[in-house]
C-alpha positions, -999 to 999 in steps of 0.1 A, spaced: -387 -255 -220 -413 -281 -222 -410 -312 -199 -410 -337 -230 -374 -323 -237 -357 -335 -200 -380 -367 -199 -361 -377 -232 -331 -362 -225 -332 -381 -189 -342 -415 -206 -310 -408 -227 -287 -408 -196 -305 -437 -178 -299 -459 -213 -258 -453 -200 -264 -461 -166 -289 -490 -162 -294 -524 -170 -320 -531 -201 -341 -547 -184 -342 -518 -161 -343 -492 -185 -372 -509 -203 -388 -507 -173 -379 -469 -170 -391 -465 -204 -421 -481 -199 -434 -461 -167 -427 -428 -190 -446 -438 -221 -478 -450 -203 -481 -429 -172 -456 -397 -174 -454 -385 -211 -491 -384 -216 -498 -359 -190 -467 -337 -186 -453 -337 -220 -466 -305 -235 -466 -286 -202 -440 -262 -195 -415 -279 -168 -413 -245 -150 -454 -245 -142 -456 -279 -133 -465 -274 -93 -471 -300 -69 -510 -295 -67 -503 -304 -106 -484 -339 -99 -506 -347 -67 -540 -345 -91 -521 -368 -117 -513 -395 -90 -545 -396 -76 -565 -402 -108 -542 -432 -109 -562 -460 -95 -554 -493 -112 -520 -500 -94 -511 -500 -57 -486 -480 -34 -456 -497 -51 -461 -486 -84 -468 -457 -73 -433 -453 -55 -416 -459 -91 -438 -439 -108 -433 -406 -89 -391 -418 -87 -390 -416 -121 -407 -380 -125 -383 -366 -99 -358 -379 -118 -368 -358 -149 -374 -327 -128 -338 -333 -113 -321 -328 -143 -343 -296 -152 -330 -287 -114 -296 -294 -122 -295 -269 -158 -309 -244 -134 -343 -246 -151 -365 -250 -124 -354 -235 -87 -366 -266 -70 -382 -306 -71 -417 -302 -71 -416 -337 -65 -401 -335 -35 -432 -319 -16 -454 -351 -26 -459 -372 5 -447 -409 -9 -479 -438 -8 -475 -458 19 -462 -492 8 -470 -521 28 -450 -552 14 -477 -581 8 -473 -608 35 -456 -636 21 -472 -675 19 -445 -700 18 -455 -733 7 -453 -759 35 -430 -787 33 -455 -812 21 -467 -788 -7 -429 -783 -18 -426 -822 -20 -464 -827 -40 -445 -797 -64 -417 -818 -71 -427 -850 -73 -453 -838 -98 -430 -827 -122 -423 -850 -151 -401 -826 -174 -366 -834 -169 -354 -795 -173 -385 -785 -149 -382 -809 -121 -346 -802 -117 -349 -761 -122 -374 -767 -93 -351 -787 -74 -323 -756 -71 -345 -730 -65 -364 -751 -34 -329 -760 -22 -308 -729 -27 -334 -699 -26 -316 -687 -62 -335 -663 -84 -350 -675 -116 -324 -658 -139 -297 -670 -117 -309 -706 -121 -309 -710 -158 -278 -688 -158 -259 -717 -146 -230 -733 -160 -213 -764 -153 -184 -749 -143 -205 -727 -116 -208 -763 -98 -180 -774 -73 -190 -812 -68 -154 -815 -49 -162 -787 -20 -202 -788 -26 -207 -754 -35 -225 -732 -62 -210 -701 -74 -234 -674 -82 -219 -648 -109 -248 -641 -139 -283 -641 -146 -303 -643 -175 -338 -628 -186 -355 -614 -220 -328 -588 -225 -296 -610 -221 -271 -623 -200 -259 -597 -170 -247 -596 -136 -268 -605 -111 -294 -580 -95 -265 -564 -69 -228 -569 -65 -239 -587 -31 -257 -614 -54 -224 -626 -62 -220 -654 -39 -214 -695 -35 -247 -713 -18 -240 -746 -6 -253 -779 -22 -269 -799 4 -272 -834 2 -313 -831 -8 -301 -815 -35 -266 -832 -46 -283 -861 -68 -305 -835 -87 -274 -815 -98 -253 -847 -109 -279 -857 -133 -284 -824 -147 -246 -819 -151 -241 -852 -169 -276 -848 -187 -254 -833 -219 -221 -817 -230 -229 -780 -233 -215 -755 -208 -250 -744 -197 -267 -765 -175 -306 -762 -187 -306 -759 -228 -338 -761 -248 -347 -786 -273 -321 -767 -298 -293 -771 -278 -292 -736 -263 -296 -719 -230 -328 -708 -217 -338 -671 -224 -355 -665 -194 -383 -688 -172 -411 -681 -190 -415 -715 -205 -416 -727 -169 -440 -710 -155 -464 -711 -184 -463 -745 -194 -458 -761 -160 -460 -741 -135 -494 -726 -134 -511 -759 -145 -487 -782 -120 -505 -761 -91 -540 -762 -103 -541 -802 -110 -523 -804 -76 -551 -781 -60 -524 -757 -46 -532 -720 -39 -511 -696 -68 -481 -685 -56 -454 -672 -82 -425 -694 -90 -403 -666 -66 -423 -682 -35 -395 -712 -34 -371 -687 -27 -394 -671 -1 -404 -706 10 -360 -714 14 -358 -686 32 -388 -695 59 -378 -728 64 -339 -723 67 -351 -701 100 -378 -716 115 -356 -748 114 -332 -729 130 -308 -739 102 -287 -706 99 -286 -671 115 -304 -640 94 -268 -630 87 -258 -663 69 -295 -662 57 -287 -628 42 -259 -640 24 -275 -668 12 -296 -650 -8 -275 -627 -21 -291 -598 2 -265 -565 9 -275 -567 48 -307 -582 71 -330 -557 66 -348 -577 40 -345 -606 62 -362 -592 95 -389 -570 75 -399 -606 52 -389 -634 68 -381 -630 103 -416 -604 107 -434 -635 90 -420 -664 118 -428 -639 141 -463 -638 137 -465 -676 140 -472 -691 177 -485 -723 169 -453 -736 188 -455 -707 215 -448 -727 252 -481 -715 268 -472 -731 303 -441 -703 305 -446 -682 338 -435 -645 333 -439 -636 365 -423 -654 393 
């Protein structure tokens, strides 16, 4: 049984069981990496020495990609495991790259209020405006509808996001959520709501909601931070920089933090955000005596 056979026919199962953007992603990872150097071997000779030589003659991408790369191919051979094709995962005997997450930049405050007062496109300055205040994904922002807003008890609910494949749920079932509107952010959110009549809150120029942020990002983004002489972060660094500031203020607790963002737990709160204040001591009390 060639490998091409259970890399299609585990594609075909994924299609049932993933988001598309997700299973794009899948597909993606097969066609340019996987297929091209398993597809006519035999599943049952593929050995580890085999799949060891094809991920280290992979040297454009880092430790992450990696990770997905070599998830993906034990996927495939776990459905050759499961017909009783193969007696084991030769996957499984690959020690996983070592992933270091990249150490995040927030942007300080003064940069977050340069970045906003820069901003002369209606739809743009107020897109900024929610993700700087509320920490909300991209696809979650322009997701938005006007009845998602609760002016009455000041709260956002969180229930959809939208990107180049359509509208879904969010990322996890903890992404479901209600943020707050603070009062920074309270003014924004009434023009934007009275701005127009449709049920979305940011429509294009042809009266429909935004496909995904690319528009954004291209067209103001990138430039906004080059004329403003601001070191390139991705538009996801507001959420990362709402995250950094709500701590180190001592605003909320990683818990509520957590569940601000839509996070199942804290461990992506202590390994980001929490590691990242930690490593700051520019407001470390040097006169402290430890031992008295």
């Amino acid at each position: 049984m060639l490998f091409s056979y259970y890399s299609d026919l585990y594609l075909q199962f994924k299609e049932h069981e993933l988001k598309p953007s997700t299973f794009y992603k899948y597909q993606n990872i097969l066609a340019s990496r996987i297929a091209p150097y398993f597809n006519d071997k035999k599943i049952v000779e593929i050995k580890p020495s085999d799949i060891k030589l094809w991920l280290y003659n992979i040297d454009d991408v880092g430790a992450k990609s990696k990770k997905h790369y070599l998830g993906v191919l034990s996927g495939i051979f776990q459905e050759a495991l499961y017909d009783d094709v193969i007696s084991k995962n030769p996957v499984r005997q690959i020690r996983m790259p070592k992933y270091e997450r990249p150490e995040i930049t927030p942007f300080t405050a003064d940069e977050v209020y340069m970045i906003l007062n820069h901003a002369q496109n209606f739809n743009y300055k107020h897109y900024l405006a929610i993700a700087f205040y509320t920490g909300m994904r991209s696809g979650e922002i322009i997701a938005l509808k006007k009845s998602d807003i609760d002016f009455e008890n000041r709260l956002i609910s969180v229930s959809r996001t939208r990107g180049i494949f359509g509208e879904s749920t969010p990322k996890t079932r903890y992404s479901v959520r209600q943020i707050p509107i603070i009062d920074s952010l309270f003014p924004f959110l009434q023009e934007l709501y009275n701005k127009h009549e449709h049920e979305y809150l940011f429509i294009t120029q042809y009266k429909e909601p935004y496909r995904d942020n690319n528009v954004f990002t291209y067209k103001f983004w990138i430039p906004s931070l080059k004329e403003l002489n601001i070191p390139y972060r991705r538009p996801y660094n507001t959420r990362h920089t709402y995250a950094t500031n709500m701590l180190y203020n001592e605003l909320v607790s990683p818990v509520q933090l957590a569940q601000l963002l839509g996070h199942a737990n804290t461990k992506m709160v202590y390994d980001v955000y929490v590691n990242y204040l930690d490593k700051k001591f520019d407001n470390f009390d040097k006169s402290i005596q430890i031992y008295k």
